[in-house]
N, C-alpha and C positions, 0 to 999 in steps of 0.2 A: 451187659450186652455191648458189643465192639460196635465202632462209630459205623461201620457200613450198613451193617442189620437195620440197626438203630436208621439208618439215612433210605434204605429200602424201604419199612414200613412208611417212613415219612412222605415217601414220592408215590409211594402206592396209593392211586386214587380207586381202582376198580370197586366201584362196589359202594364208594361213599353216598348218600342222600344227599342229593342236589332238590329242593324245592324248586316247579315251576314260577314263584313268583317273583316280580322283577323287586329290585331292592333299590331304593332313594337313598338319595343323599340327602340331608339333612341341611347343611352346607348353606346359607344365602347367596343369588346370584350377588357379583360385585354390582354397586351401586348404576355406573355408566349399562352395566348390561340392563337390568331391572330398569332403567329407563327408554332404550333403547324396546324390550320385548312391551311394556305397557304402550308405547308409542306407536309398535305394529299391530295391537290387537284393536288399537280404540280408531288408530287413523289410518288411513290408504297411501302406504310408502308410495312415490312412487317408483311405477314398474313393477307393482303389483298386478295379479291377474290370478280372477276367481277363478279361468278355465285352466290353468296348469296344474299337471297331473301328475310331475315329476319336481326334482330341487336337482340345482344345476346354477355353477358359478357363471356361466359363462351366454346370458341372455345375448339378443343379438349381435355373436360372433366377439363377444368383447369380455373381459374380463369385469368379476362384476363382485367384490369381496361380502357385500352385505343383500344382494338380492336375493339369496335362499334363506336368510333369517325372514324376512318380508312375507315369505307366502306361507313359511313355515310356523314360523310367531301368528299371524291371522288365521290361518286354517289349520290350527294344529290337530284336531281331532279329524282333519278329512286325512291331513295327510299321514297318521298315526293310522287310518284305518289303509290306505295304500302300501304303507312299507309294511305295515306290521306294529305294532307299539315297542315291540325291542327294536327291531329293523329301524323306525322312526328316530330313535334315541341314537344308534351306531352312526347313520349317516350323519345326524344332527352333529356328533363330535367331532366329526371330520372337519365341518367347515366352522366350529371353532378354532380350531387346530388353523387352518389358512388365516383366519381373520388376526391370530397371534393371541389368543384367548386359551393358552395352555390349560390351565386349572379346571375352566367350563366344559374344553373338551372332557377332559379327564371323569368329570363329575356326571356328563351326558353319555360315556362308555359305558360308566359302571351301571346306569339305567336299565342297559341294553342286557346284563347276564339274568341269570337265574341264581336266585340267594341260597345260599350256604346257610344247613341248620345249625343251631347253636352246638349239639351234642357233636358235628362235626368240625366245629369251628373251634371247639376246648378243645378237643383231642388234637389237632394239627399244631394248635399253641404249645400245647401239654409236651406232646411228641418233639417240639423243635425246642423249649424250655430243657429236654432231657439228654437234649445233643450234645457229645461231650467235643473237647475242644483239640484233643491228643494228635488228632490226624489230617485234620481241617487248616489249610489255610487259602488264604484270597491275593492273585496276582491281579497286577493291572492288566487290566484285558485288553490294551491297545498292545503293549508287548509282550505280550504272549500270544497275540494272534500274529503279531510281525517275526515271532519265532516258528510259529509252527507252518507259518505261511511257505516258509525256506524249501521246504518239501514236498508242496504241491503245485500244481499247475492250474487249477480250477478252484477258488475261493466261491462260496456261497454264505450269504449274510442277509437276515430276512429286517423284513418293518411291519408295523402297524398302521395303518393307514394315520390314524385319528393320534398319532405320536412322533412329531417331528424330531423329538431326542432320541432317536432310532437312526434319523439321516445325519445328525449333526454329528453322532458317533464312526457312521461309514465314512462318512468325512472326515475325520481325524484320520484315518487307516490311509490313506491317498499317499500321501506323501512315504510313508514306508515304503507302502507299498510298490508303487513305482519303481525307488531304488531297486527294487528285488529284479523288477523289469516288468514286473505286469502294466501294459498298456493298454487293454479294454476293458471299458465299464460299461456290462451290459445289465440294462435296466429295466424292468419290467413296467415302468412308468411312461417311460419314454412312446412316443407317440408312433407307430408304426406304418403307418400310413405313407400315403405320394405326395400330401401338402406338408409333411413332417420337415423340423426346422432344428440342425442338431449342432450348428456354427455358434448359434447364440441362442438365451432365454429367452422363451416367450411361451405365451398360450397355446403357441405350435410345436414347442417342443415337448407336452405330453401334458392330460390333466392335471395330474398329480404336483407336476413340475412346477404348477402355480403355485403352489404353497413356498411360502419364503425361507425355509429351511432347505429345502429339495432343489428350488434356485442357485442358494449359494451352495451346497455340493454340488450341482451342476457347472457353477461358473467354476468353482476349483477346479475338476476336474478339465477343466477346459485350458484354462491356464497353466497348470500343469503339462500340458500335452498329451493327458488318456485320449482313445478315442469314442464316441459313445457308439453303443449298438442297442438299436430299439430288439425287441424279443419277441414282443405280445402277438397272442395269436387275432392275426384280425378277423377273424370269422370266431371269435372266442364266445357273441350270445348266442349264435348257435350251433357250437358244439356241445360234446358233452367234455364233463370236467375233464377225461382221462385224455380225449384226446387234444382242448387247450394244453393239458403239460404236457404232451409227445409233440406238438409245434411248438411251444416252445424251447422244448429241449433240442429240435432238429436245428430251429436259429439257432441256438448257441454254438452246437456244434458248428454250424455252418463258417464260424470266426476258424474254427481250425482245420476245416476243410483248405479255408485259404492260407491260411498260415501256421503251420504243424506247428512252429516255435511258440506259439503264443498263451501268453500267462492274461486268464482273466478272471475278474473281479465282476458277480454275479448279484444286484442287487435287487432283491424278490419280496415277495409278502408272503407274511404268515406259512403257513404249511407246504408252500410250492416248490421249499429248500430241502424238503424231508427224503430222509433215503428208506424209508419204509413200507410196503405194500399194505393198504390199509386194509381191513378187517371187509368193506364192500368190494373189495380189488381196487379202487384205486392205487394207478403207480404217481406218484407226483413227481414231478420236472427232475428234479435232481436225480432222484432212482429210474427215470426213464434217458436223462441225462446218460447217465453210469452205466446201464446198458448200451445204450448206442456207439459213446464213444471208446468204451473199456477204462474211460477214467474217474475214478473215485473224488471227487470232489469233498474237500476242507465245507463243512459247514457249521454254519454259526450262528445259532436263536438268539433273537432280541427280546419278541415277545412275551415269552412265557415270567419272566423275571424283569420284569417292568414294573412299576407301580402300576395299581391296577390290572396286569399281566392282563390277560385276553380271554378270560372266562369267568367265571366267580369263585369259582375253588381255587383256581390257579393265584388270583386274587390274594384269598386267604394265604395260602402257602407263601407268596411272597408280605406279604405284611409280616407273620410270624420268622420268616426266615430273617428278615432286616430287624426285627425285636431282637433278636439273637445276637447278630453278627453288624454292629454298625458298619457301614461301608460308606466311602465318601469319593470314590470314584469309581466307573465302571471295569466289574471286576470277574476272577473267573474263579470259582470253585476247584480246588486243587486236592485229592488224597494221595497218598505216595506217590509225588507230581505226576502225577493223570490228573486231565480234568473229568468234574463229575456234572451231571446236567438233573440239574436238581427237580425238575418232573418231569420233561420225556427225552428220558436218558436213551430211549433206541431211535429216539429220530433225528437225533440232530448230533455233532461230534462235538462243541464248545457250547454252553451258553453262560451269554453275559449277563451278569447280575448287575441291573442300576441302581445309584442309588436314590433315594427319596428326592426330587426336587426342594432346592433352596429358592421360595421367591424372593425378589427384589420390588418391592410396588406394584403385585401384581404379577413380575412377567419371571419364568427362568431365568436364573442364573448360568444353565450350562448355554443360554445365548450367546453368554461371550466366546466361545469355541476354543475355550481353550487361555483367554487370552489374548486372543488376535481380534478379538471386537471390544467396544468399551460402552460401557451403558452411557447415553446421549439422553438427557431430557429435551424435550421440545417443548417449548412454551404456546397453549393455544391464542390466536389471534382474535377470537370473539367466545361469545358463550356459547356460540351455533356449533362450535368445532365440535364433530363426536369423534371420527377418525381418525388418523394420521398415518401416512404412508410415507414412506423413503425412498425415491429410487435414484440408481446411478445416473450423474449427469449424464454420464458418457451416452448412455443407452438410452436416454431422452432425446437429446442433442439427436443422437440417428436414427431417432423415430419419429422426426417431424416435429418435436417440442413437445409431443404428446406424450403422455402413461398407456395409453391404449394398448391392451396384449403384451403390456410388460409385466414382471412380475417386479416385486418390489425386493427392497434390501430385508426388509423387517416393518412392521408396521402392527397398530393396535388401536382400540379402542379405551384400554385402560388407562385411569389417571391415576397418580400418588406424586410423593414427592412436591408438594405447594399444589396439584392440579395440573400437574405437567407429566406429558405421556414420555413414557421411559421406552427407546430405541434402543436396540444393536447393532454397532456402528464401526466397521474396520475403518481403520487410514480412507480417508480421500472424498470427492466431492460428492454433490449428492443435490436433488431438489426434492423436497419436504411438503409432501399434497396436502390440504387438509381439506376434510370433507364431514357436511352434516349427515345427519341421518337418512337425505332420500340420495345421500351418494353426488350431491351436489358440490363439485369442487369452489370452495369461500374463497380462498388463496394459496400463493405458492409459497418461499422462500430457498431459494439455495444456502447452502450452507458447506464447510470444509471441517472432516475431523481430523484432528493431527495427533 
């Protein structure tokens, strides 16, 4: 059987046994977390509250990186029975993910799918074991999306909410990109609203934005010179899906309403990128995009070939695909140079294959962006330290001396390395929060990376 057949049966899910049940990780929390959740269950964080009904970074009006572990560690089974118990576990990953707690998010995703049976779990092994190697090869997927970029006008490139090496990837493209002449980075995170704050980072510049990966592509692009363009539809809880992506796809156009010339760089979540009419009629953003404007838009899946990818089959499929094909950078599936999208080959035109995270004490390694950040251990100043945070002097200095609705450079809860919390840290100055477990700042220190 020739590699294609062979790569069709492989991406062919229709029809596979998906079990409803959710599937565990096995995995121990690290040690600082496992302190941290026995600490919310037994004592009253404070800024705890029995009557909240929802999890939310951002208690009054302030940026708050450890108050939804607080209500969520103590009421877990109230708030498992609100979201949902998968629904409980997705959100739950996300503000791993902000807190700089990669691997927990990651472990708190995989909570949230539905398990894959074993009979189907051989077979997709089996099947990617039989792959032959004749016609298959893997480019780096920053240049090859800076090549194919040359020929369109409209890039789209999706993320995962609960996966910040999705933004630190869009973030490498920037700089290419540019040169090509693309100048707008419209973002589905970005905050849409009348108090929206798009000159500098902050809590006003979009939820999402808080997270300290999505910060620094947002400061990139800023330095740089992109300009950003918020998108989201603000009447988005109550519409219906179809018509949140027809707003947003009218924003987008709306950048070329103003300016016919203009090359931009589209960055969206999960399915919003897809150019395909779904089986209920859904049209999503991009294919209502493509209608409106007559332009076909470059798109480009992160999700589906991620670790963990964003469902549980999808899961398997990548586990077994990386069995196969070590990869050690993010990369693009190539047959008689076409690329191929290794499970949903009709909705998207590239997807990037990542490779397995390498930790360092706990934290990614693709932190360092390439190179342009260097791991920084921070030494804690008492035993009381649980957190640590980074942020730009600069951006302190002109916020009153405060952290307030700043977002940070990088920050964590994790120790290794003697008991010292390992940062990602470009050139330049910075003050160094540290805070126990009720969020209570112990001390500062500035510091200078060179």
């Amino acid at each position: 059987m020739n590699f294609v057949k062979q790569l069709l049966i492989f991406i062919g899910f229709t029809g596979m046994a998906l079990r409803a049940s959710s599937q565990f990780s096995n995995e121990a929390m690290p040690l600082p977390l496992q302190q941290f959740y026995d600490y919310c269950k037994q004592q009253t964080p404070v800024g705890y509250s029995p009557k909240l009904n929802v999890l939310t970074l951002t208690p009054k009006s302030n940026l708050h990186y450890l108050f939804p572990f607080y209500n969520a560690f103590h009421d877990e089974e109230k708030f498992k029975q609100i979201y949902g118990e998968k629904g409980f576990y997705d959100e739950m990953s996300q503000y791993f993910a902000f807190a700089g707690d990669y691997r927990s998010a990651l472990q708190y995703l995989q909570k949230s799918y539905d398990s894959v049976d074993d009979r189907t779990r051989k077979k997709v092994y089996r099947t990617a074991a039989e792959l032959t190697d004749m016609n298959i090869k893997h480019v780096n997927a920053r240049a090859y999306i800076n090549f194919a970029a040359k020929t369109h006008k409209v890039l789209m490139i999706n993320e995962s909410f609960s996966k910040p090496v999705h933004r630190a990837f869009t973030k490498s493209l920037l700089e290419d990109l540019y040169r090509q002449g693309f100048r707008y980075l419209a973002m589905e995170m970005l905050n849409n609203f009348p108090d929206r704050q798009m000159a500098r980072v902050s809590m006003l510049t979009g939820y999402y934005a808080g997270e300290p990966v999505a910060g620094e592509l947002i400061r990139s692009a800023l330095e740089m010179g992109w300009t950003l363009v918020p998108y989201e539809d603000t009447a988005a809880a109550t519409h219906t899906a179809n018509e949140r992506d027809s707003v947003q796809a009218e924003h987008i156009y709306d950048i070329l309403r103003k300016d016919s010339s203009a090359k931009i760089l589209v960055h969206a979540s999960f399915g919003h990128i897809s150019k395909m009419r779904e089986a209920d009629g859904h049209i999503p953003m991009a294919l209502a995009f493509w209608r409106l404007s007559g332009i076909n838009p470059l798109t480009i899946d992160q999700t589906d070939m991620t670790e963990e990818s964003n469902f549980g089959y999808g899961r398997v499929v990548y586990q077994a695909y990386i069995q196969k094909y070590t990869l050690t950078e993010p990369s693009v599936a190539m047959v008689d140079n076409a690329p191929i999208n290794v499970i949903d080959k009709e909705r998207y035109d590239i997807c990037v294959i990542h490779p397995q995270t390498i930790f360092q004490d706990g934290r990614p390694t693709w932190l360092n962006f390439g190179g342009t950040r260097q791991p920084t251990y921070i030494k804690p100043t008492s035993p009381m330290v649980f957190f640590v945070q980074a942020y730009y002097q600069s951006e302190i200095d002109n916020n009153d001396n405060t952290p307030w609705q700043l977002v940070p450079a990088d920050q964590t809860y994790l120790t290794g390395g003697g008991k010292k919390f390992l940062l990602y840290l470009k050139k330049g100055k910075y003050k160094i929060f540290y805070r126990d477990m009720n969020y209570h700042i112990l001390n500062t220190l500035s510091i200078e990376v060179n």
